[in-house]
N, C-alpha and C positions, 0 to 999 in steps of 0.2 A: 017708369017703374023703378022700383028699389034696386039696388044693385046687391047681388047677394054677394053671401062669406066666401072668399079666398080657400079654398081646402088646399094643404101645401103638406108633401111629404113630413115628418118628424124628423128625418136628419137636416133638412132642411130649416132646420130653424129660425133663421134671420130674415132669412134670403126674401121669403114669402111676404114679408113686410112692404118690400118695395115692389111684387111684380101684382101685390091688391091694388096698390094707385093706378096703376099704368092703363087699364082699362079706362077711366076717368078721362074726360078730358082735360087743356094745359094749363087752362088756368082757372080750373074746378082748387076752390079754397080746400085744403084740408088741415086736420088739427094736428098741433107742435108734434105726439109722440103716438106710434101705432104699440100694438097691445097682441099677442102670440098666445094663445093659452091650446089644452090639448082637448080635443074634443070628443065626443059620447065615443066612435069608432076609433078613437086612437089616433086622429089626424091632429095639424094644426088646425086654427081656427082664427084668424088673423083680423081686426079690427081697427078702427081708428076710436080713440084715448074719447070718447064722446058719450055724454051719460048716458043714451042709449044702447048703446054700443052697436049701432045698423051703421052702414056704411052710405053716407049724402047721394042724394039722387043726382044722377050727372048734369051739367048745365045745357051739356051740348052730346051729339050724338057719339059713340066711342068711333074710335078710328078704323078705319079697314087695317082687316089682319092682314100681315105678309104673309106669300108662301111659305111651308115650310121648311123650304129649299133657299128660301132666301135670308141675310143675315136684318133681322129688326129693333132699331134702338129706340125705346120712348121714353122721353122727359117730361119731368113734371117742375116748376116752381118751385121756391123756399118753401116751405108750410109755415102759414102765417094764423092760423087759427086760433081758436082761446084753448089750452088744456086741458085735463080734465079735472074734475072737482079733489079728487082724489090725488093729485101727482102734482098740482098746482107749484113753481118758481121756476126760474127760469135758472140755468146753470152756469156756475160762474169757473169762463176758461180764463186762467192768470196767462196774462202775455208780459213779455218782460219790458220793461221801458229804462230811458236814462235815467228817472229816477230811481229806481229798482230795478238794477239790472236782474236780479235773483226772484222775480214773484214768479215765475215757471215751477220754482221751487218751495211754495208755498212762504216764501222769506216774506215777512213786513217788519220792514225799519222799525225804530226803538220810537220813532217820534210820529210814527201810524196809529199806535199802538193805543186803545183804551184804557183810562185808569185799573179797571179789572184786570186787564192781560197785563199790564207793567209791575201789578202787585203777583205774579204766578212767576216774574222771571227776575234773576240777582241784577242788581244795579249797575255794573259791569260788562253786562248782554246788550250788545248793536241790536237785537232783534232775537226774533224766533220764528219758528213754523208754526202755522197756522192751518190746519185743514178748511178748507171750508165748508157751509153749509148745503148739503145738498143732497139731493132723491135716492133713497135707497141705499144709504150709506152704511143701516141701522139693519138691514136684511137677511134675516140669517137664513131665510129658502135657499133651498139643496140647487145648484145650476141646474140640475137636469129635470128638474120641479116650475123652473122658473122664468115667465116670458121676459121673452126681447124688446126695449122700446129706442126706438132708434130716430133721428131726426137730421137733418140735412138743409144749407140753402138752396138744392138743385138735386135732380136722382135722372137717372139714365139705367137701362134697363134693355137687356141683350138677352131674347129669350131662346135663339138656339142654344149659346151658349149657357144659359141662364148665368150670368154676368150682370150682377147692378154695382153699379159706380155711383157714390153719392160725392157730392164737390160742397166746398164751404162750412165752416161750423159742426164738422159731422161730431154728433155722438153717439155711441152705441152703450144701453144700459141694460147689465144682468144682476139682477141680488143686489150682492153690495160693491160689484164688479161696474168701472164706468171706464170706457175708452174716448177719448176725442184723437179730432185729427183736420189737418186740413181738405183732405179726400182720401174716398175708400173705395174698394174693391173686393164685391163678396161674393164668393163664388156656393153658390147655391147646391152641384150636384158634391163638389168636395166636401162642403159645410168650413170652407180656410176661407178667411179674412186678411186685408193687405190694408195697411195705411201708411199712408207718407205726409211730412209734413208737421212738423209743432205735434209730432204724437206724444198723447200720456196715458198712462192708465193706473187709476185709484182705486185700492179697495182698503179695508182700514186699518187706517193710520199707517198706511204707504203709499206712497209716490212716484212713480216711474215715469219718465219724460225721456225723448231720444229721437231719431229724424224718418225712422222706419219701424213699421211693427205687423207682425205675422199673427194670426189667431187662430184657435181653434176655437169655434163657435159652438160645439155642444159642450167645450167640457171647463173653456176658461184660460186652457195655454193658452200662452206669449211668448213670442221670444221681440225687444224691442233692441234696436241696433244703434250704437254711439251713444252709450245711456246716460241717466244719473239719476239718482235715488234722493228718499228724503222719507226717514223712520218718523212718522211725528212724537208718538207719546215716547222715545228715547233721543230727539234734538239732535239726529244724527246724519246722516247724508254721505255719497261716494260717488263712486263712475265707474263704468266699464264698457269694453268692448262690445258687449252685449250682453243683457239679463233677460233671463229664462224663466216665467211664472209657470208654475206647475200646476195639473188640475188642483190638487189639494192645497193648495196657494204658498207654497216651498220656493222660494227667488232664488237663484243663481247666479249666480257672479262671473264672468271670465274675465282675467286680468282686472279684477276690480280693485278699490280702495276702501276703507271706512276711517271715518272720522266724525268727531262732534265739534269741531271747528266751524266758524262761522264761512257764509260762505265768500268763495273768493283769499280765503287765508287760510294754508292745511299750515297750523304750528307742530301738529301730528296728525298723520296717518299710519293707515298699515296697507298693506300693498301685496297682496296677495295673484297667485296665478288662477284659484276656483274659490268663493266664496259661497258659500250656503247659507242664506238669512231663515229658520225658519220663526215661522209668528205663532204657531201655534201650540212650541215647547218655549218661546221665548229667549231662543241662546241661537249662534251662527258659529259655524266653522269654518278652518282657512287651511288651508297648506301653503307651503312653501312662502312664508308671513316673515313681511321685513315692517319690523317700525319705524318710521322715517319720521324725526324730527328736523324741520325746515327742511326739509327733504335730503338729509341727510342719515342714512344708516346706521342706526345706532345699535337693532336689537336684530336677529332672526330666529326662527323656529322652524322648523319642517312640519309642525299642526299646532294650532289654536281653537280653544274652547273657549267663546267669550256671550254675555249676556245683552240681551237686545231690547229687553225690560227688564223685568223686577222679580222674577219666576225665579226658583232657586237648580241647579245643577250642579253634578259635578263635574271636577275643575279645580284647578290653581287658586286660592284667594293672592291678593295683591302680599305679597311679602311684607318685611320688618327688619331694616337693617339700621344698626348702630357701633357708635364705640363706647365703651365706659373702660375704668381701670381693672374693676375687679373681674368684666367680663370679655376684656378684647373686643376683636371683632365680635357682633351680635345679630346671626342671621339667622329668621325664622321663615321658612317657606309655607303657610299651608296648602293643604288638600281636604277638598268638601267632598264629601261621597254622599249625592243623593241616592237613600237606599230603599224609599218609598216615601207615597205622599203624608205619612204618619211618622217617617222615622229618617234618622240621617247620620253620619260620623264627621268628625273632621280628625284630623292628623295635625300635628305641629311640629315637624322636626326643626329644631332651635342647635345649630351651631353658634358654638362660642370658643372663640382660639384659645384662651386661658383656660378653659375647662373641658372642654370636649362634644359631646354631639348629645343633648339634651332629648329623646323622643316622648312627644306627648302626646294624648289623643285623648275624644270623648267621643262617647253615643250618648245619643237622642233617640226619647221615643215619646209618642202620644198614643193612648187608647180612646175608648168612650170613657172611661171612669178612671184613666191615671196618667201620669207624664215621669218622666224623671229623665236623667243622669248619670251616665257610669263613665268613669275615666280614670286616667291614671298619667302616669311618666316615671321613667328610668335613664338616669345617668349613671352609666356603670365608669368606674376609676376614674373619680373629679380628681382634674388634671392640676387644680388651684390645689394649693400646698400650706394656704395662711391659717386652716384649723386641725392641720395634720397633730399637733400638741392639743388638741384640746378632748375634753375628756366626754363621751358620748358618742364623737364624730365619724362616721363611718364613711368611707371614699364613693362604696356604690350609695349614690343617693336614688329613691324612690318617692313615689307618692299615688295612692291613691283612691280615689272617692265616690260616693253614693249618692244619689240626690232622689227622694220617688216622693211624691204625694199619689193618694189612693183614694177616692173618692166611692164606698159602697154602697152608698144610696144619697141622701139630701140630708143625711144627721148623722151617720157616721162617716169620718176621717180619717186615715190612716197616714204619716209622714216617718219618712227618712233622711238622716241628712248625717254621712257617714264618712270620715276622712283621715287618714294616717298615713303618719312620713315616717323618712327611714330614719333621722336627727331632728333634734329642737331645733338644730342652723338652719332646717332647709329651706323655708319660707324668709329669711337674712338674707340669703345665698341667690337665691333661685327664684326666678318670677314663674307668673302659672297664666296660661292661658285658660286655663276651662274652671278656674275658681278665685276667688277673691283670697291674696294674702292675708295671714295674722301671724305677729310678733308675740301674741301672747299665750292662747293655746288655741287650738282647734276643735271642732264639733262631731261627738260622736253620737248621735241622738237619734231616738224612733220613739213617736208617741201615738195614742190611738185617741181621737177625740169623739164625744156624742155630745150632739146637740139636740137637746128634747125642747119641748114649747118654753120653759120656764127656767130650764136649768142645760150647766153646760159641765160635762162627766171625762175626766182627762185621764188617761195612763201613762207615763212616758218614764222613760230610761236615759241619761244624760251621762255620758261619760267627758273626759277632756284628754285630750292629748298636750303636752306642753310645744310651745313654738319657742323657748328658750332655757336658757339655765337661771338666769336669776331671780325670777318672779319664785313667791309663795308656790307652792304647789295648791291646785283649788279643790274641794270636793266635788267628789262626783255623785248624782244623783241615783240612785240606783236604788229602788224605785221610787216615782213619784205620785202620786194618785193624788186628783181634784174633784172637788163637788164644790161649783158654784151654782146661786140659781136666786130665786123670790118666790115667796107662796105666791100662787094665782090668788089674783079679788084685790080688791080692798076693805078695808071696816072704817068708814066712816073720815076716807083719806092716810089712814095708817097704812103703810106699806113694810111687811117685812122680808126681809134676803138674808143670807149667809153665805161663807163660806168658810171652806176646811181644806184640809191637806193631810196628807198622812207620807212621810219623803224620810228614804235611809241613806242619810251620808257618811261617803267613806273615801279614803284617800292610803296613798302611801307613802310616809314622808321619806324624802332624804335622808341619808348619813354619809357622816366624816366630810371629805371636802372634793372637789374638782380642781383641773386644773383648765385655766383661761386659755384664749388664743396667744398670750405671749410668754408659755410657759409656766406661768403664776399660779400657785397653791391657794385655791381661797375655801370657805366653810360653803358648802348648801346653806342657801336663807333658811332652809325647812329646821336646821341646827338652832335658829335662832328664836322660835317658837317658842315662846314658855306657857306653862302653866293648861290654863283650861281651851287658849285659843290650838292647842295640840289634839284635842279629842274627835273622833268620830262619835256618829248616835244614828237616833232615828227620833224623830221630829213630829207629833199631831198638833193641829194646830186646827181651832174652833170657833167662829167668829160670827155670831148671829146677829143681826142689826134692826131698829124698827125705826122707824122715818116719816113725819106728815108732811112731805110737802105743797106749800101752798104759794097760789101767783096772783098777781093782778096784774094789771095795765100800767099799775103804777107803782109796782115793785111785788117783795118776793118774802116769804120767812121758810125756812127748813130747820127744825128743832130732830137731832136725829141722835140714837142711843145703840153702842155695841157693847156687845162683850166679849173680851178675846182671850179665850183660856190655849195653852199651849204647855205640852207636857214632854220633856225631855227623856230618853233613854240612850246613856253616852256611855263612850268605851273611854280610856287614857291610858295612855302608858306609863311607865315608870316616871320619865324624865317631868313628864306634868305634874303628877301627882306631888313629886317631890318639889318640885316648884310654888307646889301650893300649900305644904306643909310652911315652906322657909319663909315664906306670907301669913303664916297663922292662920291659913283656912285649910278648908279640909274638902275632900272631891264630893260630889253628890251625884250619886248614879241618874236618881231619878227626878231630876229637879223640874220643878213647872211653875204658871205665874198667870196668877189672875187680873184683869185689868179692864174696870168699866171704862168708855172713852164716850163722852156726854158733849154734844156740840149742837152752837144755834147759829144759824147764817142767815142771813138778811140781807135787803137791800133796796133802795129807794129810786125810781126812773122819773128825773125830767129833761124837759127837751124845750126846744123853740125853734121859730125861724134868726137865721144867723147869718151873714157874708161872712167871706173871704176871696179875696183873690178876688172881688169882683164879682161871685157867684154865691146861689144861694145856698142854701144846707140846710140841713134839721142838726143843732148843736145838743146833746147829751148832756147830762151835770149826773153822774151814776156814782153814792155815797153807799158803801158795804161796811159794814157789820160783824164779825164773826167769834164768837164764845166759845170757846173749850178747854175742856177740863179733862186732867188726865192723871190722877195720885200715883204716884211716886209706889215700885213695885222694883226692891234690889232684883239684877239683874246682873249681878259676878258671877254668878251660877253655872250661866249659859255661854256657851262657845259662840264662835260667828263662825257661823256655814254659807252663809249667803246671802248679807245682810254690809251696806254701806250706811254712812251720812250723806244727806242731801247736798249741796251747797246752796247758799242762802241768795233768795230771787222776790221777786213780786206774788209769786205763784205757793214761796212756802210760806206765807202768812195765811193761807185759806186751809194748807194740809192737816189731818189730824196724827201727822205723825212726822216725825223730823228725819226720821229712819226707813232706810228703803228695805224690803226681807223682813223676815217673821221674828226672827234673834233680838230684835230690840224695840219696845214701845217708847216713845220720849213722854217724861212727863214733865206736866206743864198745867199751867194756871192762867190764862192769856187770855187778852183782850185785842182783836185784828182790825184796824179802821185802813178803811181805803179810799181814793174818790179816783175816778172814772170819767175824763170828756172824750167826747168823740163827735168827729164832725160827718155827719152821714150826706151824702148825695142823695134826690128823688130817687133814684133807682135802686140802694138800698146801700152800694159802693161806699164803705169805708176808705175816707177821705184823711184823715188823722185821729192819732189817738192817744192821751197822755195819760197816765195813773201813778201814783203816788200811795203810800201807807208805809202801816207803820203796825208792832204790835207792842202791848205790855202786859209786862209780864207780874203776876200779881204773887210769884214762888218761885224760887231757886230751879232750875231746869238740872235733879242730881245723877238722873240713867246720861253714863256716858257710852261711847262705842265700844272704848273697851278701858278697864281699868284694874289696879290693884287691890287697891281700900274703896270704899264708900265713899272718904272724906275727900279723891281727891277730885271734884268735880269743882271743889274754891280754888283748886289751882289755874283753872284756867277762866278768865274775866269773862268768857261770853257765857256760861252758865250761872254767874249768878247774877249781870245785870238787870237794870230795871227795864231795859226798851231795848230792841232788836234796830238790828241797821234799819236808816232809810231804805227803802225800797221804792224803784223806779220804772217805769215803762213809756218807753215814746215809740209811734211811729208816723211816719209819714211819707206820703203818696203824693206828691208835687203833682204829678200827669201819671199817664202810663208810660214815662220814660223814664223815670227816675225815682228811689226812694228810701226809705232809711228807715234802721231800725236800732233804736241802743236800750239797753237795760243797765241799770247802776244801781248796786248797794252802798251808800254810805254808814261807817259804825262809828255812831258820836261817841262812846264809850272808848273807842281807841284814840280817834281820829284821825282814820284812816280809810280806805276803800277796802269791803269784803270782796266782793268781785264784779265785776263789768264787763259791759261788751259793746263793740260799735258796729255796723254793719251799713256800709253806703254803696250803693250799684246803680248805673245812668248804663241803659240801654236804650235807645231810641225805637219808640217802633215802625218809624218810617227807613230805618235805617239800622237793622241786628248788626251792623258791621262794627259798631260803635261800640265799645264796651270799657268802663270801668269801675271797678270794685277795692275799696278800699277796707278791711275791718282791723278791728283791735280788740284785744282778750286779755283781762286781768282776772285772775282768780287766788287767792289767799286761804282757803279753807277748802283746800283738797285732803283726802285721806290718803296716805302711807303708810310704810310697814318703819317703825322705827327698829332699826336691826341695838340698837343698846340696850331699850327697854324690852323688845322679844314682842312687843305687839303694834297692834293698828291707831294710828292718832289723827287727828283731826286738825289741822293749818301748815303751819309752814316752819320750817328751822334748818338748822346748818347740819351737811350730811359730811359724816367724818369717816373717810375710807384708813380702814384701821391695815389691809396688805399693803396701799400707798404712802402713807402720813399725810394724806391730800385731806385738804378742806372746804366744801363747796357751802358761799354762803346762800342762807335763805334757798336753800339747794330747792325744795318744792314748790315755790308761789312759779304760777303762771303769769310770766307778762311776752305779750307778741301780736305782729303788727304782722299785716298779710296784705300787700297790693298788686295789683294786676290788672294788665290792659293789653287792649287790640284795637289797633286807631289806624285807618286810613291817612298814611303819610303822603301819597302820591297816587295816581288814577291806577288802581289797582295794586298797589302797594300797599300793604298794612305790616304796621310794629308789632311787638308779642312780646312783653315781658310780666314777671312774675317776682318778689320777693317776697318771704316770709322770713320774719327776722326773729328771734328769742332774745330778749332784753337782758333778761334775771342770769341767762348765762353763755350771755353775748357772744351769741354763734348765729350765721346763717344757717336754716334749714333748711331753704328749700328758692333756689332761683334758679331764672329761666332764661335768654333774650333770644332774639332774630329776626324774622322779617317774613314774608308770605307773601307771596306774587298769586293773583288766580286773575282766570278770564274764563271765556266762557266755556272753554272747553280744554282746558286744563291747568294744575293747580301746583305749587310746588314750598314747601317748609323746609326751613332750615334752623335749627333751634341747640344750641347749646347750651349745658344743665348741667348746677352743681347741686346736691341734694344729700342729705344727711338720712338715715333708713331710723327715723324717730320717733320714740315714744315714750312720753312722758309718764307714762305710770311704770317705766323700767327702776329698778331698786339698785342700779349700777350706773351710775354716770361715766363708768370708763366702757361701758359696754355698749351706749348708742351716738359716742362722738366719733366714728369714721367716715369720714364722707365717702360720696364718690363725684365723677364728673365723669360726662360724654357726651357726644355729640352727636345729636339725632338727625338726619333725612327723610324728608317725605313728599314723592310724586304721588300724584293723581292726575290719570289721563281721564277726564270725563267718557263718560262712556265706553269706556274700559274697569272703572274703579282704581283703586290705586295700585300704582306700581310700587310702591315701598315706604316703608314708614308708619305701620299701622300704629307702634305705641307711641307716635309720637300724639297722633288724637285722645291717647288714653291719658295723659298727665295733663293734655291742655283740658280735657275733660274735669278732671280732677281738681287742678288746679287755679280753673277760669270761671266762675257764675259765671251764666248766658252761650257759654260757648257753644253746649251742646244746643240749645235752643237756637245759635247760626246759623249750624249746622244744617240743621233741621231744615231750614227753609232755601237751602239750598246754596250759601255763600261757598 
């Protein structure tokens, strides 16, 4: 006859498991793992793992009961049966061997290790943790929701006491809960568990292994005795006297350690008296916390808040300490304040012995529909005394900022972006953790955008704050209103769009003069302003366009027609106006300018099959075309509000305007030829690519940027030549390890370079650790303020400091050379250096060198920096040649984050192409 269901008390748990066998006779087969669930009356209901789920008819008769006075023990066999269809692998216990003394600890060597897993860990890693694959790992059922399955070589089973003993391979599996052990003891009326022997117990992505272990069976404690741990998704591991798993799975530590060291080598640990790992806020606690490198004491604390993944808390971030001149010591400590899962602060109080105790700070917020940014900082009586003479400079320095975007539905936009210091010096002086410095001015701006099916409807408000004394002073926008958009449809391939503006600039200029950081009396640039480029206004500006373009397979035509009407309404003061008399013109309140701009673009696509390198390709032969016409419309009239020259590339042979802003149309008569290869991969992967052109010019080009007369656009040769520089484009993609990019203008008309660029970076991707970057930059036709003539010009010439008698030649051409690298010089040693050099006025700007030790579980820089605070559109050459030097540190304990040194990531950032992308992956 059938043997029926086991019914076994509910606290009883486990237990029940083994006293179903026992009726059975000894060497009745049964299968690997029994099966606990709760049944219709609230009992257990205890089964063997068998798709049936009926428990095997016995082979042989069951055995006489003992008294029940008498003590009775039954044994059963290994259970050597098949599993059930459902639960099917067999469990893999790591034993540790000579070859791997460490696989207890889920440790497998570096040379175990499949091409997959060796691409997840840095090339410097002996190894990693590996959980293994196994039953119920992935089970999120509540324990007290969830049967028991248990297995064993041998079971013994004491029914006064209700005491089973399992001997050999014992597992016991709950949820995502798995105990092994070499023999157990469960006590059925207490519902405690006993193991001794090679015990562990897994749940996810932790580890516990130790020589004894206690349980409690309905709820999931542990306490497991002479321990040692192993975090997997944080590569982390420890020991203690004993650790304590909590129902709600909270690990405790007595007298434990932690470390991301591999194992068998603590280069650090921390060593704590109680440690608390919990997994399910992601962060551990410690008191009474000593860091011990080579087990040496280096650091203590009486508590620690540290992170055990990737979940944010608050807590200390890793510091920033340095020295430079202008700032002494330089120590930044932050503070994270998680203040909800939508919102959070951080602190940065920044000591600097030359100046004093800097405190900074932001909030952070998210909603459904916004995010932004509030922060600020206050340095009250800067201690540094080198701009005590200078004129604006105020001791208490401040700063602070606004950051919102507003999203109120799917087409309306709203943005802020809101910032003000207490001096122009303060972003010279003072670095900022919660926003990107500028030297020039800063953003005071909130705009409101709508985006309809067709068109795109803009409001915005743009002020400036200055970030120095010597620049122009720039206008501010105040207001700006846009309507861009395309009629819906087409007729017959025509396509028409527009756009407009309507924008009131206004400004305040300087008067009389300031005085420098070295006591020196100089003019405001804003003094230097003549004439019309001095006026404020208000600006419409009207630009409808009509377009057919047309494509084929084997090229392209776009014949496309604007017209750009823009109407002036300006204020000027005195001093212009009279500037424009002593020129023989006269002001125009209301001036405006009509201007059709008529262009055809073309281009013709062939291709073939090609080699190189060995490999095939699809080769390109792509010749372009491009006509426009643009008549000549004086334009002395009109100020520059906000309106540059291009500098001349491959890219301004196709534009239909030379001029960036509304302030100026270039006119032109031009003819743009180009040709185009390019060597494509099957996969679509641009492989290289070269183009070349050229344009001609069939009329004098007379709208300058800015000028006095009409006439004087024959002064300078690139407006009335017949051809524009060569223009150039190369790139090239060697592999994904390497690749290069240069652009060149040559001007046959001079004969000379308008400007260039090179750009070469070899990053390996079998290997990020490799890195170098070489570029180079010539430029010749940048815009200036010529402080003699009182306006803006276009190239390059000698700048004469009339407070100095100094004279800097060819003071504006851009030439400079940027190299940098990170090369493995020794097994886990790598170099770090950086130069940027300025040719034209042969100064270092910006170097770096040192050296960088990492393994796998902690990291350490050491970098000294000499660096100039530079910027080449400054109208003062005495005003950006100061250096400074300092010497930066940076630990990172893995698994701690770093201990100090955060800006030293930020210049190598800055500094390095590919660096962050190291990073990234974990060097």
């Amino acid at each position: 006859m059938t043997q029926p269901y086991k019914v076994l008390r509910p606290t009883a748990l486990a237990l029940g498991i083994f006293a179903a066998l026992h009726p059975f006779a000894a060497q009745q087969v049964l299968a690997n793992e029994f099966n606990c669930t709760v049944g219709p009356n609230g009992q257990w209901l205890c089964v063997t793992e068998e798709k049936a789920r009926v428990a095997p008819r016995p082979a042989t008769a069951p055995a006489p009961m003992a008294p029940a006075s008498q003590q009775q023990t039954v044994s059963t066999p290994a259970a050597t049966g098949q599993p059930a269809s459902d639960e099917s692998g067999a469990v893999d216990i790591r034993r540790s061997t000579a070859a791997n003394p460490y696989a207890h600890l889920d440790w497998i060597p570096r040379d175990q290790l499949s091409a997959a897993q060796l691409e997840e860990i840095a090339p410097y890693c002996a190894g990693t943790y590996i959980e293994p694959a196994r039953l119920g790992k992935d089970d999120n059922t509540p324990l007290n929701q969830s049967p028991i399955f248990a297995s064993a070589d041998s079971s013994s089973y004491n029914q006064p006491e209700q005491i089973t003993t399992l001997d050999g391979n014992v597992i016991l599996r709950q949820a995502s809960l798995q105990f092994t052990g070499d023999s157990a003891e469960l006590n059925q009326q207490t519902s405690l568990g006993r193991l001794d022997g090679n015990v562990s117990l897994r749940d996810r992505d932790v580890l516990i292994v130790g020589d004894h272990a206690r349980i409690q069976l309905d709820s999931g404690e542990a306490q497991i005795d002479n321990a040692e741990y192993v975090l997997h998704e944080m590569q982390s591991r420890g020991t203690a006297n004993y650790i304590k798993r909590q129902e709600e799975g909270i690990i405790r530590l007595k007298n434990g350690s932690y470390t991301s060291c591999v194992p068998g080598n603590n280069d650090w640990h921390l060593q704590s008296n109680n440690i608390t790992l919990n997994p399910d806020t992601g962060f551990g606690t410690a008191t009474n916390v000593t860091l011990r490198v080579k087990n040496i004491p280096v650091f203590y604390t009486p508590y620690i808040h540290f992170p055990i993944d990737d979940r944010r808390q608050s807590g200390f971030l890793p510091p920033s300490v340095s020295y430079s001149r202008r700032k002494g010591v330089d120590l930044t400590t932050p503070y994270y304040i998680n203040l909800a899962p939508h919102m959070d602060a951080t602190l940065y109080p920044n000591y600097m012995s030359e100046r004093g105790l800097l405190t900074e700070g932001e909030f952070r917020y998210l909603t459904k529909k916004s995010e932004g940014m509030v922060g600020g900082a206050w340095l009250g009586d800067d201690q540094e005394k080198e701009r005590k003479r200078q004129s604006e400079y105020k001791k208490d320095r401040w700063m602070y900022t606004w950051q919102h975007q507003h999203g109120f539905n799917n087409r309306l936009l709203a943005e802020i972006d809101y910032t003000d210091i207490s001096d122009p010096y303060y972003f010279q002086d003072l670095s900022s953790n919660i926003r990107e410095s500028s030297d020039t001015t800063v953003d005071q701006r909130a705009s409101l955008r709508w985006r309809g099916d067709s068109y795109t409807a803009g409001l915005n408000l743009h002020a400036y704050e200055r970030a120095n004394v010597t620049d122009i002073t720039p206008h501010n926008k105040l207001p700006q209103l846009t309507l861009n958009g395309r009629v819906p449809g087409e007729w017959g391939g025509l396509q028409l769009a527009y756009q407009s503006e309507l924008v009131r600039f206004e400004r305040s200029l300087k008067k009389g003069s300031f005085t420098d950081r070295d006591g020196e009396v100089q003019q405001w640039r804003d003094t230097r302003l003549s004439g019309i480029d001095r006026a404020d206004g208000s600006r419409l500006h009207l630009e409808p366009s009509l377009s057919m373009p047309m494509s084929w397979s084997w090229g392209f035509v776009k014949p496309a027609l604007k017209y750009a009407y823009t109407r002036y309404d300006l204020d000027l003061d005195r001093k212009g106006k009279d500037d424009l008399l002593a020129n023989g013109r006269r002001f125009k309140q209301n001036a405006s300018r009509s201007v059709p701009i008529a262009s055809i673009d073309s281009g013709l696509y062939f291709d073939r099959p090609s080699q190189m390198f060995g490999k095939q390709y699809t080769q390109t032969l792509e010749p372009r075309l491009f006509y426009l016409y643009v008549p000549y419309e004086d334009q002395l009239d009109i100020p520059l509000f906000d309106t540059s020259e291009s500098s001349f590339t491959y890219s301004s042979l196709w534009r239909d305007n030379r001029f960036t802003g509304r302030d100026r149309i270039g006119d032109t008569n031009q003819i743009s030829l180009g040709l185009t290869w390019r060597w494509l991969e099957e996969s679509g992967f641009e492989r290289q690519r070269a183009a070349i052109g050229q344009a001609y010019y069939l009329s004098d080009r007379k709208v300058m940027l800015s000028a006095e007369h009409k006439d004087d656009y024959k002064l300078n040769r690139r407006n009335t030549a017949s051809r524009s520089p060569y223009a150039t484009q190369y790139m090239l993609r060697f592999n994904q390890d390497w690749r290069l990019n240069a652009d060149w203008a040559w001007d046959p008309n001079e004969h000379r370079t308008r400007t260039g660029s090179l750009m070469f970076n070899y990053q390996p991707q079998d290997n990020l650790n490799k890195i170098i970057n070489f570029g180079y930059r010539y430029s010749n036709d940048g815009v200036y303020f010529d402080e003699d003539k009182g306006r803006w010009v276009t190239g390059s010439t000698d700048y004469y400091n009339s407070s100095t008698g100094k004279t800097y030649k060819d003071f504006y051409k851009i030439e400079q050379t940027d190299a940098s690298i990170m090369w493995p010089v020794f097994q886990r040693w790598n170099a770090i250096a950086r130069w940027q050099f300025d040719y034209n006025r042969s100064r270092t700007l910006d170097a770096f060198g040192g050296f960088e030790y990492s393994n796998c579980c902690w990291k350490v820089r050491l970098i000294q920096r000499y660096w100039v605070d530079y910027d080449e559109r400054s109208m003062s050459p005495e005003d950006n040649r100061r250096p400074d030097r300092g010497i930066f540190l940076q630990v990172i304990l893995k698994g701690l984050g770093g201990v100090t040194g955060n800006k030293v990531g930020t210049f190598l950032d800055e500094g390095i192409p590919g660096y962050q992308r190291r990073e990234q992956h974990g060097y």
